[in-house]
N, C-alpha and C positions, 0 to 999 in steps of 0.2 A: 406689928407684922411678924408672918412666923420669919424666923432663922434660916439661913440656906440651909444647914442641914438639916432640920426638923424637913424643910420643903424638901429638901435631896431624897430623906429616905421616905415619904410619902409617893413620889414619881418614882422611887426604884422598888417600894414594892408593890405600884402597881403596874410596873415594867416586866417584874417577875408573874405575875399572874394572866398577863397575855398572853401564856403559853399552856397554860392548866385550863382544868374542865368545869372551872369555879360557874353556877349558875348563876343567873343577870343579876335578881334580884340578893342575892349573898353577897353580889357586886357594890349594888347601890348603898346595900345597907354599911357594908364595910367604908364605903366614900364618904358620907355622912359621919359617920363618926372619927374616923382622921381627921376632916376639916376639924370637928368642933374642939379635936383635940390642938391643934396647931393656929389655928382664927383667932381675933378677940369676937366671936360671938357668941350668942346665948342658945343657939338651935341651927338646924341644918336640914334640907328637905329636897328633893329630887324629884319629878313626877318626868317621866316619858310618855313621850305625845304622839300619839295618831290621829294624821287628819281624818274627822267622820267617825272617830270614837272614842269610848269613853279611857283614859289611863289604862294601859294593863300592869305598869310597873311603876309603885308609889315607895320611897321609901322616907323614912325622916328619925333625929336623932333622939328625939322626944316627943311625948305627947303632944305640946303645945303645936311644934313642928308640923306635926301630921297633921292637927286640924287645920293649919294656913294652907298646908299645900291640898287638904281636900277641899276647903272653901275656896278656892280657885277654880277650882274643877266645879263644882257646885253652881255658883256663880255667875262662872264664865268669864271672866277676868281677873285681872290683878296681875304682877311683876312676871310671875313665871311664863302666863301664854304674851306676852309682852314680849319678853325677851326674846319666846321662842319664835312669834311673828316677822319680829324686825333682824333678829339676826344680832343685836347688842345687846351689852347691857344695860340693867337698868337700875339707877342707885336713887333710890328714898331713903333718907337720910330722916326725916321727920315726917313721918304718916301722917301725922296732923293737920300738914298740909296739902296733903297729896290730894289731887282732883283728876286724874285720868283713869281711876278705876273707886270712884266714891263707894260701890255698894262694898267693896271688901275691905277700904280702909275703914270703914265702918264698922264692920262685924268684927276685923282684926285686932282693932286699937282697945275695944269692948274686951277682947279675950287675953289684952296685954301687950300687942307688939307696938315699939316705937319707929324701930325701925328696917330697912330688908333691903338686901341687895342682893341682884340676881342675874346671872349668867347663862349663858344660851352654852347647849351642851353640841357645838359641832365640828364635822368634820369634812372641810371642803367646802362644798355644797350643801352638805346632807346637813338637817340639822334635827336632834332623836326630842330633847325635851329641856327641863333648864333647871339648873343649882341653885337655889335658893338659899340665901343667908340671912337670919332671921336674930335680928338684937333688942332686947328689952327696955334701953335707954336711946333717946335720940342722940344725932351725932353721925359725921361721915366716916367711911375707911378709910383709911391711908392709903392714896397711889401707889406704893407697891403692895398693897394686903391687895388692891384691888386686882394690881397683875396677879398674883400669885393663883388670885381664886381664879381667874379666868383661864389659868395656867392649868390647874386640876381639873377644872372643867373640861378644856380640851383633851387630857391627856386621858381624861375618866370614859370623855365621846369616843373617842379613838377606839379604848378598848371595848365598849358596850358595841361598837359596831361590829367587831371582829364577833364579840360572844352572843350578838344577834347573827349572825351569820354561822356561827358552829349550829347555833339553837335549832335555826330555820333548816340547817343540812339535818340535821337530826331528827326533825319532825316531818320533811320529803322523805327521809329511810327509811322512821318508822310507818307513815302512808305506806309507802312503795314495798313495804314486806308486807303490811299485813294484805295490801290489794294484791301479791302476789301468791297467798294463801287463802284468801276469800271469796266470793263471787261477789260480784260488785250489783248485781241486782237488787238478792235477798240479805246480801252480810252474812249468807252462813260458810261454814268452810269448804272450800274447793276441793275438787279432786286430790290436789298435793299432800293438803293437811289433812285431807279422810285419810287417806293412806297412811300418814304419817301417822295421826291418831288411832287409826285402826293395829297399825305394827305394835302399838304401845298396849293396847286392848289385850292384845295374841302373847304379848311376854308377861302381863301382869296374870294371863290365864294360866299358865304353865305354873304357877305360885297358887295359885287359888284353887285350880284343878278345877274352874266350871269358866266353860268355853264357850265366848260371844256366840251371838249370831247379829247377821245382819240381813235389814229389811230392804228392799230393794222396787220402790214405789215408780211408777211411771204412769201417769194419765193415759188416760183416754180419750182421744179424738182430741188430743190436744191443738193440733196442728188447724181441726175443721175452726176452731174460736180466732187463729190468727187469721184463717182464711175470711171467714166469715165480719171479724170484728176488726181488723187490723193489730199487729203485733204491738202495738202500745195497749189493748186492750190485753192482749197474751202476757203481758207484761206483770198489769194489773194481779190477774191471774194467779201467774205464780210467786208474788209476794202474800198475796192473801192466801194458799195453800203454802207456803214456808211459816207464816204466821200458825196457822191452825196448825198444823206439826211442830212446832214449839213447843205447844200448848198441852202436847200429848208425851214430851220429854221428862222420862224420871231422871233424879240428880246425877246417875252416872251415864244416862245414856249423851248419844252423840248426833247432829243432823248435819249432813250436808246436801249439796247441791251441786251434783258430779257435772250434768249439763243441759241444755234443754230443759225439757219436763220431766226429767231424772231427780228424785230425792234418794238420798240414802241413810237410814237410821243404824249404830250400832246400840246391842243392848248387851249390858254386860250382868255378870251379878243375876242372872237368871234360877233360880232354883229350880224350876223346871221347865222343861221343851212347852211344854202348855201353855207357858204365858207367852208365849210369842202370839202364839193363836189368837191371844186376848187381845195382844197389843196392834196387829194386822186388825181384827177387828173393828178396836178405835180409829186408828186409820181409814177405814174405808165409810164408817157412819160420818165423819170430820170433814172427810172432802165430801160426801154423798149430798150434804143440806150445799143448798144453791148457793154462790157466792154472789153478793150484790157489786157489782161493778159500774164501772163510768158509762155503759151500754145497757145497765139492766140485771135481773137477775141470768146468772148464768148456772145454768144444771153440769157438774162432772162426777168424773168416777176415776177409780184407781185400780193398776193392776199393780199386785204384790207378791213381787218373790221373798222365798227365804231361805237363810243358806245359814247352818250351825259349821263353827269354825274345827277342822281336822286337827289332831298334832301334830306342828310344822308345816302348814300351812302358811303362805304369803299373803300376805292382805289381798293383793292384787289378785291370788286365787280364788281365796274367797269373796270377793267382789264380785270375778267371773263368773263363780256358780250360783249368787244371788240373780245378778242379771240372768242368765238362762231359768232360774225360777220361776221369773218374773214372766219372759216369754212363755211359757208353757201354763203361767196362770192368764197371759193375754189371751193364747188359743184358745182357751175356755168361754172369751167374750167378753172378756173384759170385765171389771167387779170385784175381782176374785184374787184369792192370796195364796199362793202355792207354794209348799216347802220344795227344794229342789227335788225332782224324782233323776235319779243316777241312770236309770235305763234311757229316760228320754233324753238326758243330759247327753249321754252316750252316742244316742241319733241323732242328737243336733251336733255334737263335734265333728262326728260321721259326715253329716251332711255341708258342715262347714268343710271338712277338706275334700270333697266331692267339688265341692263349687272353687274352690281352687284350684283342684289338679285336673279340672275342665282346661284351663287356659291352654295346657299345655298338650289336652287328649290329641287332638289331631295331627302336631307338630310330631309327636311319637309314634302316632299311628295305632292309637287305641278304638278311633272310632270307624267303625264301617256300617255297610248297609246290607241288608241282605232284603231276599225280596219272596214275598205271597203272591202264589199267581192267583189273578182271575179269571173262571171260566164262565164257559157260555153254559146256565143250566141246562139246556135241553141235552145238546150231545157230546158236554164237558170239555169240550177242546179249549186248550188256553187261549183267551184274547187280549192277556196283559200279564202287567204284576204291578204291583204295589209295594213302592221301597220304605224300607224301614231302618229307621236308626237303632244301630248298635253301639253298646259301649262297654269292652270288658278291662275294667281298671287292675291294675297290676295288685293292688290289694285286696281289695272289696270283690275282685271277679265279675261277674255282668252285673250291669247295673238296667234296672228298669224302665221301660224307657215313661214311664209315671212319674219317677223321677229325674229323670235325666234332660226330661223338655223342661219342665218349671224351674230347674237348677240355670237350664242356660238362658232360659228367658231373666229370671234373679240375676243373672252375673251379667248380662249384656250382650251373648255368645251368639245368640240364638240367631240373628241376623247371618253373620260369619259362619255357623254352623248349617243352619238351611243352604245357604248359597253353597257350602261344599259337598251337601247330600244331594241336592239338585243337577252338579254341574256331575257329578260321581253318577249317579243314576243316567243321567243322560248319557256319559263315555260308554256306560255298562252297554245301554240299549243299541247303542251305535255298533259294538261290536257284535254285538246279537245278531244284529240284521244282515253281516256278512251272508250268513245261513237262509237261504232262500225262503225257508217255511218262518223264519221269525221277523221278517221283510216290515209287514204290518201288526206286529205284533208294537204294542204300547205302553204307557211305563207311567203308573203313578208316583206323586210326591207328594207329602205335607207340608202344609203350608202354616204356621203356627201364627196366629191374630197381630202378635209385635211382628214376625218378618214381614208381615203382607205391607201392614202399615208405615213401616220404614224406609223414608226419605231413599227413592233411586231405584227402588225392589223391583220395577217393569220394568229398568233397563236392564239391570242385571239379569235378570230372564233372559229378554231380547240378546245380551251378549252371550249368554249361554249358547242360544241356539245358533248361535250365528260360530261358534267358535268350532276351529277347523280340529279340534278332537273331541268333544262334545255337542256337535250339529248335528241338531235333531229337528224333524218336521215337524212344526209345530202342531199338528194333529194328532202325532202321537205322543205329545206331553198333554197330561189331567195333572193339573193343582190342585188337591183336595184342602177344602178351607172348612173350619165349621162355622156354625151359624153363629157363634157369641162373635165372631169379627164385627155382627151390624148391632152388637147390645150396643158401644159405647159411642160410637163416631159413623151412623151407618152412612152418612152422604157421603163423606170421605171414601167410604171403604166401598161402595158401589160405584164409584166414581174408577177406584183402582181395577177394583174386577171389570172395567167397562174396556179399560185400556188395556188389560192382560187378553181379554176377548180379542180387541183388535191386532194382537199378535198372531191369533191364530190357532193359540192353545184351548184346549178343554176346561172347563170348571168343574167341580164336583163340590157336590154340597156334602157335608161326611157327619158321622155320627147324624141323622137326621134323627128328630123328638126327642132331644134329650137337652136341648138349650129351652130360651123363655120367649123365642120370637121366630117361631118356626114360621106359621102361618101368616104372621104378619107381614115378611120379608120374601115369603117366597114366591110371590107373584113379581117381585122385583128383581131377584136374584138370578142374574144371568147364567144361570148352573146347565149343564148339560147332562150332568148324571146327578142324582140323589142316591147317598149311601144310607139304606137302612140298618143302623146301632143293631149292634150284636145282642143287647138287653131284649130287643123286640122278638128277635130270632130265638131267644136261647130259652121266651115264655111260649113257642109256638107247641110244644107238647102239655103243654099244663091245659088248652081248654080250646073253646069257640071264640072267646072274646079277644085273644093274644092274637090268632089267625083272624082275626074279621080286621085287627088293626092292622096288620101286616098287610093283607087285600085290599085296605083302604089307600095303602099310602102305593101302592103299585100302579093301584086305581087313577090316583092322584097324580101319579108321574106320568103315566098314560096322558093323561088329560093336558098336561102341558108340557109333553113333547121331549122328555125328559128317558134318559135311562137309568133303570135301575137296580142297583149292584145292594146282594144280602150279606153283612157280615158275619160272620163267628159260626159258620157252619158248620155242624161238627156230627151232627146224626144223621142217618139215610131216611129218617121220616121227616127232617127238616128239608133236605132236597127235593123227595117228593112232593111237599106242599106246597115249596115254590117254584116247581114244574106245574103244578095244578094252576096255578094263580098266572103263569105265562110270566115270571122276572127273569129279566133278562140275565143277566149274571151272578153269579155267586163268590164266595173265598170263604176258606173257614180251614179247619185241620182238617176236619173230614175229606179235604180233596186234598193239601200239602201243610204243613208247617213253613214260617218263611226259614229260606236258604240261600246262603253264601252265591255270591255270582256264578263261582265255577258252577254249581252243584245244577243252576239254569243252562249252564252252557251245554250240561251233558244233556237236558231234558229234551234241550231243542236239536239235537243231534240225536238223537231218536224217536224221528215222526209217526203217527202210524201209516197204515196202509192207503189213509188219503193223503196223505202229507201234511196235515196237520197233526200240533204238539196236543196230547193228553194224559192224565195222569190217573196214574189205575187206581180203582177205587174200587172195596168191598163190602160191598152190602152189611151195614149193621156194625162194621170194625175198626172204619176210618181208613187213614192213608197207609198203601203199604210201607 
C-alpha cells in the first residue's frame, strides 16, 4: 500500500489544483499516472460516464489501460460501468473466474489482464464515471490500498465536479457571447458585430487608403410570403437567402443580418467603385432564381443600396446612408441597386425631420388654414370657401400641402390634425356669420381616406358642430372626401358617409376622374356636390374633346341631382365655358388665391350693392 505521505502529497496536489483552470481531461490524465506511481498496479484508467452516451472523457496510464477501459465502452460492461451503476466497488482479484461480465473477461484475460479493481468516482449523490486499477498478475489488494484508491477516487470526483462546472460556465459564456453577436436564425453577425466589424473595416481603410463600401439588401414583398405562407415559411426563406449570399462572399468581405429581411455586405479591398456594380449584380441574379421551400417554389427579389465609406465616417453613418440607398433603389420598384444619390439623400432627411417636427406644429402654432372661396358662376357672388391646410415650418418655410397631408397621414397626425382644421374652420365660419350677408354663407373641409376611416371620426363631427364656439349648422358644413376612400374598404366607408349624411352635413365628392372607381361608386356615393379636378379644367382650352368631357360630367351631375363645383379656374375663357355649360360653381385664382381668415373677414364687410359678397375679376388678368 502506498505510504501516508506518498498518499498526503497526491490529495495535496490535487487539493492545490482545485483552484486553477487545469482542463478535465489534463485532470484525469495527471490521476492515472499518480496512482500508478504510488499503487502496486500495473495500469490505471478512468472513463466518465453519461447516461445515453457515449464517454466524452477516457483517460488511462498506458496502452494496455486504454484498451480495457475502451472495451468496456465497447462491450458494454465490465468493473467500471459496474461500479458506476451500483455506487461500489468492485474487486476481481482473478478474472479467470469472473462470471458477471464473461464477454470482457474474455477479450481482457486474451490481452493480458489478471486482475482489476475499480472504484466509482462520486460525490454525494452524483456519481461522474469510475477508476479502474488494472494488474497483470492475479491476487487481491490490501485493505488499506483498497481505502486509499477509493480515497483518490473521491477526492479526484470532487474536483472533476467543480472542473465540470467551471467547463459547463464556460461553454453558457461562450454560447451567450457569441448569441449575443449573432442572429440566431441565419448564424450570421448581428447588428452589434457588423458595426463592430464594420469600425475595424473604416480603420484598416485609413492604412490602405481604399475605403469599403457597404451593400445594403432588403427584399421585396417580403412581408406578402409571411402573409401568405406563414412566418416559419418566412423563416425558411431567409436562411436560404443568407445561404446564397455566403456564397457570393469574397475572403475579405463581411455578411450580416441587421434584422428582418435586412442583409448587409461589407466589401473591402475594392480596386475600383465598379466592382461593387458587379457585386450588387450577383446579388440580385442569386436571390432572382426561385427558392424551393417547404410551400413550393417561391419567386423574390432584392432592393440594393450602396454607400462607399467617407473619411471619418462611423459605421453607424455609413450603414444609414447605405440604408437610404436602398430606399431610393425600392422607389424604383424594387430589382434594383442604387448607389446613395446625396440630393435625394438630402430630401429624405428633409423629410424625416418634417415628419417629426409635425408632432409639435400645432402645439407651436405653425399650422393654419386659410380659405378659397367658391362662387356661383353666373353672377360670381360668393357662396362658400374651401379651407385649406397651411404649414410654414420655422426652417423649411411653407411647406406643401402635397407634402404635408401624406407626412401626417405616415406619422399618425392626420386624424388629430383634420379634427383641428375642421373644428378651426368651423369657429372661422361662426364668426363670419355674425355679418348678416355671410349668414348662409358655407364652409368646406377635407377629409383625408385614413381620418374618414378612423374609429369615432362621426362623433367627433357631431361634437364639433354641437360645440358652443364651433356650432355650426350642419348644412353649412361639405366634407370633401375623394373617391380612393371606396378603393380599399368601400362598405365600410359608405356605411360612414351614410351616418355623416344623417348628421346633416354635405358630401362632396372632390377631385372627380382622377381615381379608378369613379363610375363604379357613384351611383352609390351619397355626395351632394361633385368637384371637377382642376386637370379637366386646365385642358378645357386645348380642344373639343377636354370641353365635351367637362359637359359630360356637368351632364352627369345634372342627372343625379348633384351640384357641381370647377376647380383651378384661372382664365376668363375657362369661366365662360362653364357659364355656357350652366356649372354651378367655380374656385380657382382667376377669382381669389386662398387667404388668411382675416383677409375673409374684410371681403364680407364689403358687400356690393345687393348685399351680397363678390370678388372683382378682370377680364383676361385674374384676381385683382
Amino acid at each position: 500500500m502506498p505510504n501516508e505521505k506518498q498518499l498526503s502529497e497526491v490529495l495535496s496536489e490535487f487539493a492545490r489544483t482545485m483552484v486553477t483552470e487545469f482542463p478535465i481531461q489534463r485532470i484525469l490524465d495527471r490521476l492515472v499516472e499518480r496512482i500508478v506511481e504510488i499503487l502496486p498496479i500495473t495500469g490505471a484508467g478512468v472513463t466518465l460516464i453519461t447516461p445515453g452516451a457515449d464517454p466524452r472523457y477516457v483517460a488511462a496510464s498506458d496502452e494496455s489501460a486504454l484498451l480495457y477501459e475502451k472495451l468496456q465502452t465497447e462491450l458494454g460492461e465490465g468493473p467500471c460501468l459496474l461500479a458506476y451503476n451500483s455506487g461500489d466497488a468492485v474487486s476481481v482479484a482473478d478474472l479467470c473466474k469472473e462470471t458477471r461480465f464473461p464477454a470482457f473477461a474474455s477479450r481482457a484475460l486474451d490481452a493480458g489482464l489478471r486482475a482489476v479493481f475499480t472504484f466509482p468516482l462520486r460525490s454525494g449523490a452524483d456519481r461522474l464515471g469510475a477508476l479502474d486499477l488494472y494488474r497483470g498478475e492475479h491476487g487481491p489488494l490490501e485493505e488499506e490500498t483498497m481505502a486509499a484508491a477509493q480515497t483518490l477516487a473521491d477526492v479526484a470526483a470532487a474536483y472533476l465536479l467543480n472542473a465540470q462546472a467551471r467547463s459547463e460556465l464556460s461553454e453558457i459564456s461562450a454560447r451567450s457571447h457569441f448569441s449575443s453577436l449573432h442572429d440566431a436564425l441565419t448564424g450570421l453577425p448581428n447588428r452589434v458585430l457588423l458595426v463592430e466589424l464594420l469600425e475595424f473595416a473604416l480603420l484598416r481603410a485609413i492604412r490602405s487608403k481604399r475605403l469599403p463600401a457597404v451593400l445594403f439588401a432588403d427584399l421585396d414583398q417580403f412581408k406578402a410570403v409571411n402573409d401568405t405562407y406563414s412566418h416559419r415559411v418566412g423563416d425558411e426563406l431567409l436562411i436560404a437567402v443568407a445561404e446564397r449570399l455566403e456564397n457570393l462572399l469574397r475572403p475579405s468581405d463581411v455578411l450580416g443580418r441587421l434584422s428582418g429581411d435586412e442583409f448587409v455586405m461589407v466589401c473591402e479591398d475594392l480596386d475600383h467603385p465598379s466592382q461593387v456594380d458587379a457585386i450588387a449584380e450577383r446579388i440580385s441574379s442569386a436571390l432572382g432564381a426561385p427558392f424551393d421551400l417547404s410551400c413550393g417554389p417561391v419567386d423574390m427579389a432584392a432592393s440594393v443600396g450602396i454607400a462607399f465609406a467617407d473619411h471619418g465616417e462611423s459605421a453607424e453613418d455609413l450603414l444609414h446612408r447605405a440604408d437610404m440607398a436602398m430606399y431610393q433603389a425600392k422607389a424604383k420598384g424594387g430589382g434594383h441597386h442604387q448607389i446613395i444619390d446625396a440630393h435625394e439623400q438630402e430630401a429624405s432627411d428633409r423629410r424625416t425631420a418634417l415628419k417629426f417636427d409635425l408632432h409639435t406644429a400645432v402645439k407651436n402654432r405653425e399650422l393654419h388654414v386659410h380659405y378659397q372661396p367658391i362662387v356661383n358662376t353666373t353672377d360670381r357672388h360668393i357662396i362658400g370657401f374651401e379651407a385649406l391646410l397651411r404649414w410654414t415650418h420655422p426652417t423649411y418655410g411653407p411647406i406643401s400641402p402635397s407634402v404635408l397631408i401624406p407626412l401626417a397621414e405616415e406619422a399618425g397626425l392626420i386624424g388629430a390634425i383634420g379634427a383641428w382644421v375642421l373644428a378651426q374652420a368651423c369657429a372661422d365660419r361662426r364668426r363670419w356669420s355674425d355679418v348678416d350677408v355671410a349668414v348662409g354663407l358655407g364652409v368646406s373641409v377635407n377629409v383625408s381616406p385614413y381620418q374618414l376611416m378612423e374609429p369615432g371620426f362621426v362623433d367627433s363631427v357631431k361634437a364639433i358642430l354641437g360645440d358652443s364656439t364651433t356650432g355650426t349648422e350642419p348644412a353649412l358644413l361639405t366634407l370633401e372626401v375623394t373617391e380612393s376612400v371606396l378603393i380599399h374598404d368601400s362598405a365600410r366607408a359608405l356605411l360612414v358617409l351614410g351616418d355623416l349624411k344623417q348628421l346633416g352635413v354635405n358630401l362632396s365628392l372632390d377631385d372627380f376622374g382622377t381615381g379608378y372607381s369613379s363610375l363604379n361608386y357613384l351611383d352609390q356615393f351619397p355626395a351632394d356636390v361633385l368637384k371637377i379636378d382642376q386637370t379637366f379644367i386646365g385642358r378645357l382650352d386645348q380642344g373639343r374633346s377636354s370641353q365635351a368631357i367637362v359637359a359630360s360630367i356637368v351632364s352627369l351631375s345634372r342627372t343625379l341631382g348633384m351640384q357641381v363645383v370647377a376647380e383651378g379656374v384661372e382664365t376668363v375663357e375657362q369661366h365662360e365655358f362653364l357659364s355656357e355649360i350652366d356649372c354651378d360653381a367655380c374656385q380657382g385664382f382667376y377669382f381669389a388665391k386662398p387667404m388668411p381668415s382675416n383677409e375673409i373677414g374684410t371681403l364680407i364687410d364689403r358687400p356690393d350693392d345687393n348685399g351680397a359678397v363678390l370678388l372683382p375679376v378682370f377680364a383676361g388678368s385674374g384676381p385683382a
